[in-house]
C-alpha positions as CSV (number, residue, x, y, z in Angstrom):
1,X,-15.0,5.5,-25.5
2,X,-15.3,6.4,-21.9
3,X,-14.2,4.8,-19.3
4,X,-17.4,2.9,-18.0
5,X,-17.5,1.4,-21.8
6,X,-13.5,0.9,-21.2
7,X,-13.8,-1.1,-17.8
8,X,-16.6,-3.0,-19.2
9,X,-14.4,-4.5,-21.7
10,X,-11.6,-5.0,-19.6
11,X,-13.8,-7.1,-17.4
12,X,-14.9,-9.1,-20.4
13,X,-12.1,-11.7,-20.7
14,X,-11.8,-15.4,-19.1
15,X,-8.7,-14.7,-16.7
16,X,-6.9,-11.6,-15.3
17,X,-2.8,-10.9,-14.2
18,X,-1.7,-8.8,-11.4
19,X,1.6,-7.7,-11.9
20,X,2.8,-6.5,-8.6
21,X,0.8,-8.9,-6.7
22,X,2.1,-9.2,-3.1
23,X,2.1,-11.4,-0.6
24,X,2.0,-9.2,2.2
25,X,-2.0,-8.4,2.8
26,X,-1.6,-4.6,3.8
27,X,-0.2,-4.0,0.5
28,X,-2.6,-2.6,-2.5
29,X,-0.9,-5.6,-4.8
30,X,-2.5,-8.4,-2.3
31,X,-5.7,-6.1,-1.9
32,X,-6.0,-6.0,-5.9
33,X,-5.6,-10.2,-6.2
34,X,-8.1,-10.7,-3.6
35,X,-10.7,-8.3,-5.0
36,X,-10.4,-10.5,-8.3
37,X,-11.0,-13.8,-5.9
38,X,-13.9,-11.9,-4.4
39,X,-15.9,-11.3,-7.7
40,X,-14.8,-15.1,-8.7
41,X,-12.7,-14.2,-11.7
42,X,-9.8,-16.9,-12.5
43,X,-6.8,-14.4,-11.5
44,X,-3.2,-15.1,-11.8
45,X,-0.6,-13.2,-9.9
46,X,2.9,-12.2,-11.1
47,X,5.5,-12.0,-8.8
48,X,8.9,-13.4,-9.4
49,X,10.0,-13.7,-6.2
50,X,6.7,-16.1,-4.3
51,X,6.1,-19.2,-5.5
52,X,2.1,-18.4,-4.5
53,X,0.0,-16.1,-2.9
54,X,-3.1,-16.4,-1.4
55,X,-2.6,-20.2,-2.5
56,X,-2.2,-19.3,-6.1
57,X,0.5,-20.0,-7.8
58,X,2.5,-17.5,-9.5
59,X,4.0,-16.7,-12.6
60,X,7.1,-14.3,-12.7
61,X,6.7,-12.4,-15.5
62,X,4.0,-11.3,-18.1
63,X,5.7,-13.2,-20.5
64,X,4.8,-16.4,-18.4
65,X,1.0,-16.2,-18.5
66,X,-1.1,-18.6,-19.9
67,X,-2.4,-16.9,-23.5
68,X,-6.2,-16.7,-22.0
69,X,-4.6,-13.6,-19.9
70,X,-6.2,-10.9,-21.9
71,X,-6.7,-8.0,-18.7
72,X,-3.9,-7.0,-16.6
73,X,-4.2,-4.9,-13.7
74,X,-1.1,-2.9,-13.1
75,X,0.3,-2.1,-9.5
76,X,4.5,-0.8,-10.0
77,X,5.7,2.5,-9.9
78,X,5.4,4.2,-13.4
79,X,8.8,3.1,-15.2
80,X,8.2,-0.4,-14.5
81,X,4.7,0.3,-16.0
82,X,6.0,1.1,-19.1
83,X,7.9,-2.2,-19.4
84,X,5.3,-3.9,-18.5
85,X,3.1,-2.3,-21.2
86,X,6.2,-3.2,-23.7
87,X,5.9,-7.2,-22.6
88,X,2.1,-6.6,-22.7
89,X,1.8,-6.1,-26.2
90,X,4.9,-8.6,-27.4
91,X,2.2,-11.3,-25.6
92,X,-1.0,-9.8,-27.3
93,X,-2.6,-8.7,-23.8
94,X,-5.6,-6.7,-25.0
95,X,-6.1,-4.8,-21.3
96,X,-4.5,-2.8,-19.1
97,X,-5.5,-1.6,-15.6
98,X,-2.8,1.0,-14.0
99,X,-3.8,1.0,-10.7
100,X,-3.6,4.6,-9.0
101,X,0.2,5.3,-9.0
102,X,1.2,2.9,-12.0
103,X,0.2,5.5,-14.9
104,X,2.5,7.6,-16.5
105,X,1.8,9.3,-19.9
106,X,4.6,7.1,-21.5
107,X,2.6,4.3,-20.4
108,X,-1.0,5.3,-21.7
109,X,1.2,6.0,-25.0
110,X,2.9,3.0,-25.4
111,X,-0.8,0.7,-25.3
112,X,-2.7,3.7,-27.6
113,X,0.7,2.5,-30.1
114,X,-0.3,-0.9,-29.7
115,X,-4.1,-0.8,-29.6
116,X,-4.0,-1.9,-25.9
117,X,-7.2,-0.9,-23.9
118,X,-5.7,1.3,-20.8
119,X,-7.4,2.7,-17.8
120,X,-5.4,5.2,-16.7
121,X,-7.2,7.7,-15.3
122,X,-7.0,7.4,-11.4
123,X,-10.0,4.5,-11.6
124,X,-9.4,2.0,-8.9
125,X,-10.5,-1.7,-9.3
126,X,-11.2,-2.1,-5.2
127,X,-13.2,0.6,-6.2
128,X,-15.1,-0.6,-8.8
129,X,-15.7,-4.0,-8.0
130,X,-16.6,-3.2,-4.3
131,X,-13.3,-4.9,-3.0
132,X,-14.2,-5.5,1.2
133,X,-11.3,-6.4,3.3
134,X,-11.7,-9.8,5.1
């Protein structure tokens, strides 16, 4: 598949995780949470460490999103990537987004292993869905 046909099925679920998702709005992991909130998609931030953002509550791990979380979107340096890939496919996420920054071959490897749907190639979801900054 390329990755037009790829994005299109990562946009095809009911609700979305940001792991890395940031409180602080200069960062790409707030900038990624609000793009979701821009296009109207039911988006849930991970973030062990707030309580909410944006006046969403958060959850602190992968492992703590509701099971309609089928598309992740990916903003950690690369190691952290790759255990968040491993949790990923322990709670049957079908989708991954590495933001620009997140991927690392391991990564990409680890969701082709377990038939996880990555975009990995340097595609940014500001990008594609036409984030705007407020």
């Amino acid at each position: 598949m390329n990755v037009p046909e790829l994005i299109d099925i990562f946009l095809d679920v009911k609700a979305y995780g940001v792991v890395g998702a940031s409180a602080n709005r200069d960062k790409y992991g707030n900038k990624v949470l609000r793009c979701y909130i821009q296009n109207g998609y039911r988006v849930i931030p991970v973030n062990p460490k707030e309580k909410e953002i944006e006046g969403i509550p958060c959850v602190a791990s992968v492992m703590d999103l509701p099971d309609e979380v089928k598309s992740i979107s990916v903003i950690k340096p690369p190691a952290i990537t790759e255990k968040v890939v491993e949790m990923a496919a322990r709670k049957w996420i079908k989708n991954i987004w590495m933001q620009p920054g997140a991927q690392s071959d391991r990564a990409v490897e680890l969701c082709r292993q377990n038939g996880i749907n990555a975009i990995a190639d340097g595609s940014c979801i500001l990008v594609v869905l036409r984030y705007h900054q407020e």
